[in-house]
N, C-alpha and C positions, 0 to 999 in steps of 0.2 A: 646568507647567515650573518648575523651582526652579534657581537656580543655587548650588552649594556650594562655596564658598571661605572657610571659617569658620577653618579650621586655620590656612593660609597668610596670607592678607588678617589673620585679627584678629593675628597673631602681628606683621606687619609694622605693621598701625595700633601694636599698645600697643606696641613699640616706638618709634614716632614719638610718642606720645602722649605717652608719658612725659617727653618733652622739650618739648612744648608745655605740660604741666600747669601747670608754676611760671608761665610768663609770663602765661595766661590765667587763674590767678586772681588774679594782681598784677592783670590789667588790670579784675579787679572790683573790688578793694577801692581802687586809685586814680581820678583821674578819669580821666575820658573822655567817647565822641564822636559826633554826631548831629546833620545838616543839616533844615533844616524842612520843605523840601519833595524835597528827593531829596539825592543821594551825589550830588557831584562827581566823574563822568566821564572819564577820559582819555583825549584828542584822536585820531582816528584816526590812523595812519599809513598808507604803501603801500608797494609793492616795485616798484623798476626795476629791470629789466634786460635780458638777450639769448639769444637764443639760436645757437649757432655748432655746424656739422659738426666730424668730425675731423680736416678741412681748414681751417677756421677760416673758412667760409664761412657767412654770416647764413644763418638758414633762415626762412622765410617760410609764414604758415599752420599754425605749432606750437600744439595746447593747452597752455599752463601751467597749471597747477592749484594752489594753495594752500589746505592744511586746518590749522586750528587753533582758535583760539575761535570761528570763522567761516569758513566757507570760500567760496572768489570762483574765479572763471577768467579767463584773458583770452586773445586769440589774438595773434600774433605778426605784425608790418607786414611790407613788402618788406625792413626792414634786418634784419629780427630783431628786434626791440626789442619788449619789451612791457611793461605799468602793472598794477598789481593796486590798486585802491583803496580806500580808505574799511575798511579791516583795524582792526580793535580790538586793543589792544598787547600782547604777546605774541611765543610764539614760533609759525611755521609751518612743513609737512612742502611744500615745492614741488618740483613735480618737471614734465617737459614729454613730450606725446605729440606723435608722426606717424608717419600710414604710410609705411613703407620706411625707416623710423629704428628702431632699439634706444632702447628705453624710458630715459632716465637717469633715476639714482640717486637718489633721496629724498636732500635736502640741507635742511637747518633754516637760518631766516632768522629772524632773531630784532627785529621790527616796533615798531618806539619810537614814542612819542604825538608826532604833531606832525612826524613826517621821515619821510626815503625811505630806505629799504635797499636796497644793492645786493644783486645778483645774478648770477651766468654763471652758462648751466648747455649741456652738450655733448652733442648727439646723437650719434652714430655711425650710420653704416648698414647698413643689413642687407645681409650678404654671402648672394646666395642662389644656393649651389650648383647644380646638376640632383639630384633623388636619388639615392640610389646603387638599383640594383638589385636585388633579392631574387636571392640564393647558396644556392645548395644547403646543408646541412651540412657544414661540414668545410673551407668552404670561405671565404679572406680575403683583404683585397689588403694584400700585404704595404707596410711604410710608405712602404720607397722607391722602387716602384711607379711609373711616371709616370704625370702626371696627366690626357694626353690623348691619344688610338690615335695609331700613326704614320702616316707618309705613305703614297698607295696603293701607293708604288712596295716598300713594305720587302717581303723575303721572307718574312715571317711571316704574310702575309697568304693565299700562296698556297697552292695545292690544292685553290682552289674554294671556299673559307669565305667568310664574306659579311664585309663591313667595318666590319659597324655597331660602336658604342662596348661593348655588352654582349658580344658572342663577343669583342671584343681586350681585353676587360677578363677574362674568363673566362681564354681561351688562358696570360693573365699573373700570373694569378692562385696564389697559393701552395696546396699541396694539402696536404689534411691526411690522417687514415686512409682516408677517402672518395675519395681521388685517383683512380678510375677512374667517380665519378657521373657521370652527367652529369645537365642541368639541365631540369627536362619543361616544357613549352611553357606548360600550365596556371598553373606560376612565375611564370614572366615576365610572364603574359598576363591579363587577369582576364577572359573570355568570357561571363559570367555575364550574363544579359541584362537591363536596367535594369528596376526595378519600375514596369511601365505603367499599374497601376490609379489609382484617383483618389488613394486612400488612401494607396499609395505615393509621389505627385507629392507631396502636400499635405504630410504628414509629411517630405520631403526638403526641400522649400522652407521647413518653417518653422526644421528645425535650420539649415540655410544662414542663412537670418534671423539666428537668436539666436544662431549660431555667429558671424557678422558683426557683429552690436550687441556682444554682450560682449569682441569682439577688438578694435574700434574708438572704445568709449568709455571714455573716461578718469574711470575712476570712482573717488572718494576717499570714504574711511567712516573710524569711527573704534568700536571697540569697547571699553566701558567693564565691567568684572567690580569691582562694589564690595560692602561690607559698611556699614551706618549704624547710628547707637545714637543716644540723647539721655540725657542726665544733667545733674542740678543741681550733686550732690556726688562727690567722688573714690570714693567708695563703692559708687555707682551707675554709674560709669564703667566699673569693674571688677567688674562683677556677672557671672555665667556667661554671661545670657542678654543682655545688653546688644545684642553681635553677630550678631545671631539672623536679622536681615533681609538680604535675598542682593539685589543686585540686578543687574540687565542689562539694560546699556543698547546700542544698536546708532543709528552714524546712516550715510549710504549718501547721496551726492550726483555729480553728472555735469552736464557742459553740455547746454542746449538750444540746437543749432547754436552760432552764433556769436556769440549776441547775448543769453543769456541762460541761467541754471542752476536746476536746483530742488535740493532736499534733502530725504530722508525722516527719521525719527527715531522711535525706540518705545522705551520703558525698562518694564520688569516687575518686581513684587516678589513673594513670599509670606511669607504668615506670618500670623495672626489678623487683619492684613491684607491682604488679597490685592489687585492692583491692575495697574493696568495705564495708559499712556498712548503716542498714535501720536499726530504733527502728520506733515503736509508744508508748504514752501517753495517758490512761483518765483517767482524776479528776474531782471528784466533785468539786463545790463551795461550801467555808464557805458564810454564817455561814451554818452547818448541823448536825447533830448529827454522823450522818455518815458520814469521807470522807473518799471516796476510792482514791484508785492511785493503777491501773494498769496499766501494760506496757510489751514489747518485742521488743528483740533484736534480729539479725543475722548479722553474718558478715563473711568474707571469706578474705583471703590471697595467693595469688602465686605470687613462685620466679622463678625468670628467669633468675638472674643472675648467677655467676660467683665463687662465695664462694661456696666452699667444706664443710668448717662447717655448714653453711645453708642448701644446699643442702643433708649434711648427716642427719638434723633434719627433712626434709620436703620431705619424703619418694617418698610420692605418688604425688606432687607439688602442694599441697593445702595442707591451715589448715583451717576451719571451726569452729567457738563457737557461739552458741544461746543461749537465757536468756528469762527468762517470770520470774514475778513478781509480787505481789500483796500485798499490805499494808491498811490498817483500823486504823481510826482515829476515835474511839468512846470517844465521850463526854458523861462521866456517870453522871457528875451533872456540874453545872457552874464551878465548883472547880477543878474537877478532869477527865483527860484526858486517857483513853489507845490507846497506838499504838502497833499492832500486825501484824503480816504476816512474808512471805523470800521470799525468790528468790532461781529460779530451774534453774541451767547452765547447760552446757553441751559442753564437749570441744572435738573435734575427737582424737585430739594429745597424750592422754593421756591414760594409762590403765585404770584406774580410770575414764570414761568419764563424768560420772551424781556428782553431786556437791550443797548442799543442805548449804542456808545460813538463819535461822530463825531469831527474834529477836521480841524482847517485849518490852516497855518501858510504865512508866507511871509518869504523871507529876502532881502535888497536889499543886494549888496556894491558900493557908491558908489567904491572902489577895492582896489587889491589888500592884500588882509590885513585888511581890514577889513570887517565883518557888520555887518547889523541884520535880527532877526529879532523878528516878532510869533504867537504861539499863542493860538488859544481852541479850546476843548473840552468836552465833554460826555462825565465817564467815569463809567461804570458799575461796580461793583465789587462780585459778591454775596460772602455771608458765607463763609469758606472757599474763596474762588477760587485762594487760595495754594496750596491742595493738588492743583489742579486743571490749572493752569499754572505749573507750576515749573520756569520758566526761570531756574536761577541767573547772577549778575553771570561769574560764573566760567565759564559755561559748562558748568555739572557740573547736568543734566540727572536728576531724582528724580520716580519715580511717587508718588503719591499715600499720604503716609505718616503721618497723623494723623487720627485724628477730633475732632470737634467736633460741637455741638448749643448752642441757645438757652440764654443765662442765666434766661430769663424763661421757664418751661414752658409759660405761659399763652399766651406770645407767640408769633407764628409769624417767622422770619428775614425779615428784610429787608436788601433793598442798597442800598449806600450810593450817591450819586451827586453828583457834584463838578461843580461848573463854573467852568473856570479862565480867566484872559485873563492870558497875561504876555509883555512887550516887556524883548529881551536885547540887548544890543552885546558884539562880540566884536571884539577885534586882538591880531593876532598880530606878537609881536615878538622875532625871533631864533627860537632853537626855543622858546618860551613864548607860551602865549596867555591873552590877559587879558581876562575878562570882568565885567558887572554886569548886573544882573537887577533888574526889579521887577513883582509879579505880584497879582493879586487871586482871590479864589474865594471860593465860595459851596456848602458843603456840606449836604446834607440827610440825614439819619439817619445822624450820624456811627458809624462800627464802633469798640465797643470790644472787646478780646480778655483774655481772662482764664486763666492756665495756674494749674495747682495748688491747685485746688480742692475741696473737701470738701462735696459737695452730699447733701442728706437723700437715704438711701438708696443714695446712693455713694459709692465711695473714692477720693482722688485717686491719679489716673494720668497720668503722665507725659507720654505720647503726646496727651494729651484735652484741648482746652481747650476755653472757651464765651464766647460770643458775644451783645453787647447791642448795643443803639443809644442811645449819648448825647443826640442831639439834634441839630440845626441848629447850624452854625460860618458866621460871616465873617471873613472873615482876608486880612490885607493886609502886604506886605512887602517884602524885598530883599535881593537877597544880592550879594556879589561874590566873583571866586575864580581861580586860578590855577592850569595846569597847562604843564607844564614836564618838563625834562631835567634833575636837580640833579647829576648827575656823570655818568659813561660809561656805570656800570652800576646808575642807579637811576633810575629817574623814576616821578612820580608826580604828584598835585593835593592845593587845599584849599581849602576855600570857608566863608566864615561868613556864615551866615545869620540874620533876625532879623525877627519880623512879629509882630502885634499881630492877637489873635485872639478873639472872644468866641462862648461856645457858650448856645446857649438853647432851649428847651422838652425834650421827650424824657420819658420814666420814668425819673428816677435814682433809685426802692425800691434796688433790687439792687445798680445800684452802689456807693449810699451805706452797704448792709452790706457789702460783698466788699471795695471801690476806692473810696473816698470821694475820691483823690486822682484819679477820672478825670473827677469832675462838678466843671464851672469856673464858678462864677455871675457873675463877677468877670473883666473882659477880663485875657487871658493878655498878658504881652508876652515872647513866647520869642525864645531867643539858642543858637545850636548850630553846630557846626564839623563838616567832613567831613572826613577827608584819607583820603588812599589813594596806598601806595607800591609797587611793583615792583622789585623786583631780582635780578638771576640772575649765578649765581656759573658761566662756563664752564668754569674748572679740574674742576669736580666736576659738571657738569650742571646746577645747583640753580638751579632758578627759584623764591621766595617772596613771596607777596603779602597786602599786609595792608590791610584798611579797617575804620576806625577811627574814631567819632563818636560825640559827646557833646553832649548839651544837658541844660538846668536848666527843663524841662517835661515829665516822665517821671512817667508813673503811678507810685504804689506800691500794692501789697494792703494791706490794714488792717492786718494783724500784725505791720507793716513798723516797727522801732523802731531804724533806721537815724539814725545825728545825729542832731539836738537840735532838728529841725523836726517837727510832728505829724505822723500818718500821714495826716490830710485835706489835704496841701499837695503840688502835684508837686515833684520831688527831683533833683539835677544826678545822671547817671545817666549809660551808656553803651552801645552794639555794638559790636560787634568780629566780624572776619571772617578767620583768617590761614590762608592755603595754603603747602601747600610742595607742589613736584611733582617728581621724581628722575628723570631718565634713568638707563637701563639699557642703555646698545649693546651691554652680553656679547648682551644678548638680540635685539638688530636680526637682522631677517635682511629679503636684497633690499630694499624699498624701505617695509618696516615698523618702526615706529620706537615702543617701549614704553615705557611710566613709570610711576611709584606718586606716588600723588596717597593724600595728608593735609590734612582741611581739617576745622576747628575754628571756630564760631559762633555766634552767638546772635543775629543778626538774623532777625525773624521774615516780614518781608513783603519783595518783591523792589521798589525804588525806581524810580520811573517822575518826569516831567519835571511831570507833572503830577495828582498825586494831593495827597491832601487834608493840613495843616500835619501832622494830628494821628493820620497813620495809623499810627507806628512809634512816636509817644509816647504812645499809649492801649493797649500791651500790656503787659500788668501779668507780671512774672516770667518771659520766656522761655525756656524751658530751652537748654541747650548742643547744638550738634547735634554730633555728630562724623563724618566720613565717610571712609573711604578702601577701598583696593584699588589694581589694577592698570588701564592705560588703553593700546590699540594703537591707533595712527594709523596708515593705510596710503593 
């Protein structure tokens, strides 16, 4: 399967691109931005509101449904009223089901960090006539017609004709060339004796089934048609074959009764990489004492290209990794929360295949607006799991689109594994909440990553980067950070971070020729800022997002003769992430709702609460990624 939108899609990104190019290379050559152990997050919000007849009457027992960076359900109390919670901030397509109600309208709610957004939204009901009867040809009821036989007493009735509503609908009926048909029994009647076999029952009961599942559940999907490229320079931006990667993404979600939803999701590409990935999702609904979230992934990779480095990592020309998961959210009292479970991987590539990531945390709110939360963890992380799981912050879902293989040919991959403990306080004050952090971990064979390289016997490639292990890190720190509403139409966060980390043992051969600036003999004391803003302009539809971070502990390649520091010292350095996404309502139709999505990057690993100081500052030169197309939420 290939999806082709090369013409349309590139023609719409390099138009978008062309307007992003000047600021994304200011934002190399200026500084910039990079937290130590993850991006500053922005606070969830939720949706309140109701649901009312055409009467203005609450309706009770509605599904709402909400799809957007995440989609949630809820059902509807005795007044109507219903909460969508814990929504990541954004905009959402909500709309509400019931039977004996007319579906309403896809309306967008547009979810701020840290508040609630209103909502009404209006069912109508279903007006349901009798059917009209099967007429001969020729024959119609004219419009003004009444609309129900007369009384027995009318003369119209007599000379023996029967009373039913089909002959005084017939007798009233306008005639056309055919005016002398009349109408054979068979018409009216369907005699045809019902299919008694088993064969027959079975096949009629399972369309009645599925005819009933797909008419009564309220299922929200979101289809994504994109194009991707990666480029360093303007050059390579605009190369023919840049946009050569099709991809199609599909996700398809529905309640599980009343208490709980799942969600499926698959994205495809081809092209000298061929590729593919499928997860599912189920969660409970709050409020519960229990929620669950479980899930599963698989995904697969083959090359076909042309690279020798690739093709010396990808034996047998496939790589395969699976994941199953499962997490619990016990509320032991109104106060106090535990979250428990991990996650089981499993990656072919690797000697080491099975891969075990547990984790516990517990959160004690002593009053309202006020947190204290403790985490420790055990996380696993093999070499190229990014390709594998690529969940972007954005939501913007990418099979499997780079290869990689060992720096060390001698070496065989290994992963890395973290163990983290950190104690958070949070308060919330006004729509802002204010937090501080201070965290410890202990990493074993830390990942380093290396793009653009020229290895004996191969050329660098773009797509390809390769993979060492520096050695053992301990690292200790603290951050504080803020996120917030700074005017109607922006909010956003920003956190600076700051830990003292020393790395020791490992083989640094390799890296001391490639990256001398990723082996640290000497305790690091790094200092790095996140921010990340949102704003959406609704005159024009435009929602843009940008995350932005900077620290002064950033590998460099050797060749690097950036400022007047050597190329064995790490360099203040930065990521960058900015989306713009477009509505398009020429193109809505019913309750589906289109956009063109441009997104521009260079973060290379997706940030988690608890991975290692030095995962995002041990990637040496990460190319640009660029992405865009078209996306339908329905």
């Amino acid at each position: 399967m290939r999806v082709t939108i090369h013409t349309t899609a590139s023609a719409v990104v390099g138009g978008l691109v062309l307007l992003c190019v000047s600021p994304v290379v200011r934002a190399q050559s200026g500084p910039q931005i990079q937290p130590v152990t993850h991006v500053a997050s922005l606070a969830p919000g939720s949706i309140l509101g109701t649901v009312q007849d055409d009467r203005g009457v609450p309706v009770s027992g509605a599904m709402v449904s909400a799809l957007g960076t995440t989609t949630a359900f809820a059902v509807t109390d005795r007044g109507g009223r219903f909460e969508l919670r814990t929504l990541s901030p954004g905009p959402y397509l909500v709309r509400a089901h019931l039977s004996g109600y007319v579906a309403s309208r896809g309306q967008v709610v547009d979810v701020r960090s840290s508040s609630r957004s209103a909502s009404s939204i209006a069912l109508r009901r279903a007006n349901a006539p009798a059917p009209m009867p099967v007429l001969a040809a020729g024959l119609a009821l004219t419009p003004d017609s009444p609309s129900t036989p007369p009384a027995d007493g009318d003369d119209s009735s007599a000379g023996g004709d029967t009373h039913s509503d089909i002959a005084w609908r017939l007798r009233h009926a306008r005639r056309g060339i055919l005016k002398d048909a009349t109408v054979p029994d068979e018409i009216l009647v369907d005699d045809t004796p019902p299919d008694q076999s088993v064969f027959g029952r079975t096949m009629g009961s399972s369309a009645r089934l599925a005819s009933s599942l797909f008419s009564a559940t309220p299922f929200s999907g979101q289809v994504n048609l994109l194009t991707t490229g990666s480029f360093d320079t303007p050059q390579q931006l605009f190369s023919t074959d840049n946009f050569s990667r099709s991809i199609a993404y599909l996700a398809l979600g529905a309640p599980v009764g009343e208490h709980a939803d799942w969600t499926v999701r698959a994205a495809l590409t081809q092209g000298d990489i061929a590729s593919w990935v499928v997860a599912g999702e189920y969660t409970t609904r709050v409020p519960a004492r229990h929620r669950y979230e479980l899930g599963w992934s698989y995904s697969t990779q083959r090359y076909d290209g042309g690279n020798v480095a690739a093709l010396t990592g990808v034996t047998d020309g496939s790589r395969n990794a699976g994941t199953v998961f499962g997490f619990d959210t016990f509320s032991i009292s109104p106060t106090l929360t535990l979250t428990y479970g991990g996650r089981y991987a499993r990656y072919d590539y690797l000697d080491e295949r099975s891969l075990m990531s547990p984790r516990v945390s517990i959160t004690y709110e002593p009053a309202d607006h006020f947190r204290i939360s403790g985490v420790a963890s055990h996380r696993a992380v093999a070499p190229g799991a990014e390709e594998f799981m690529p969940r972007m912050e954005s939501g913007v879902w990418l099979p499997p689109q780079r290869t990689f293989s060992s720096l060390d040919p001698s070496r065989p991959l290994q992963a890395e594994l973290t163990d983290h403990l950190e104690v958070e306080v949070e308060h919330d004050i006004a729509a802002a909440t204010v937090s501080l952090r201070a965290f410890h971990q202990h990493v074993a064979d830390q990942l380093v990553t290396l793009f653009g390289l020229d290895m004996p016997g191969s050329q660098s490639h773009i797509g390809h980067y390769f993979i060492g292990n520096g050695g053992d890190v301990d690292a200790t720190g603290f951050s504080a950070g803020l996120r917030a509403s700074f005017a109607r139409r922006v909010h956003g966060s920003v956190e600076y971070s700051t830990a003292r980390a020393r790395m020791t043992g490992g083989d640094p051969a390799f890296l001391l020729l490639f990256a001398p600036s990723a082996v640290r003999p000497d305790a690091d004391r790094i200092h790095d800022v996140s921010t990340s803003v949102e704003t959406e302009v609704p005159e024009t539809s435009t929602r843009v997002l940008v995350l932005y971070r900077v620290s002064n502990a950033f590998a460099r390649p050797a060749s690097s003769n950036a400022g007047v520091q050597s190329p064995d010292r790490p360099a203040l350095d930065s990521r960058f992430d900015l989306q713009v996404r477009q509505s398009l309502p020429f193109m809505d139709f019913s309750s589906a709702k289109w956009e063109m999505l441009v997104a521009v990057r260079n973060f290379f690993r997706e940030t988690a609460p608890d991975q290692s100081v030095y995962d995002e500052l041990l990637v040496v030169r990460p190319p640009k990624r660029i992405v865009g197309g078209l996306t339908l939420k329905f």
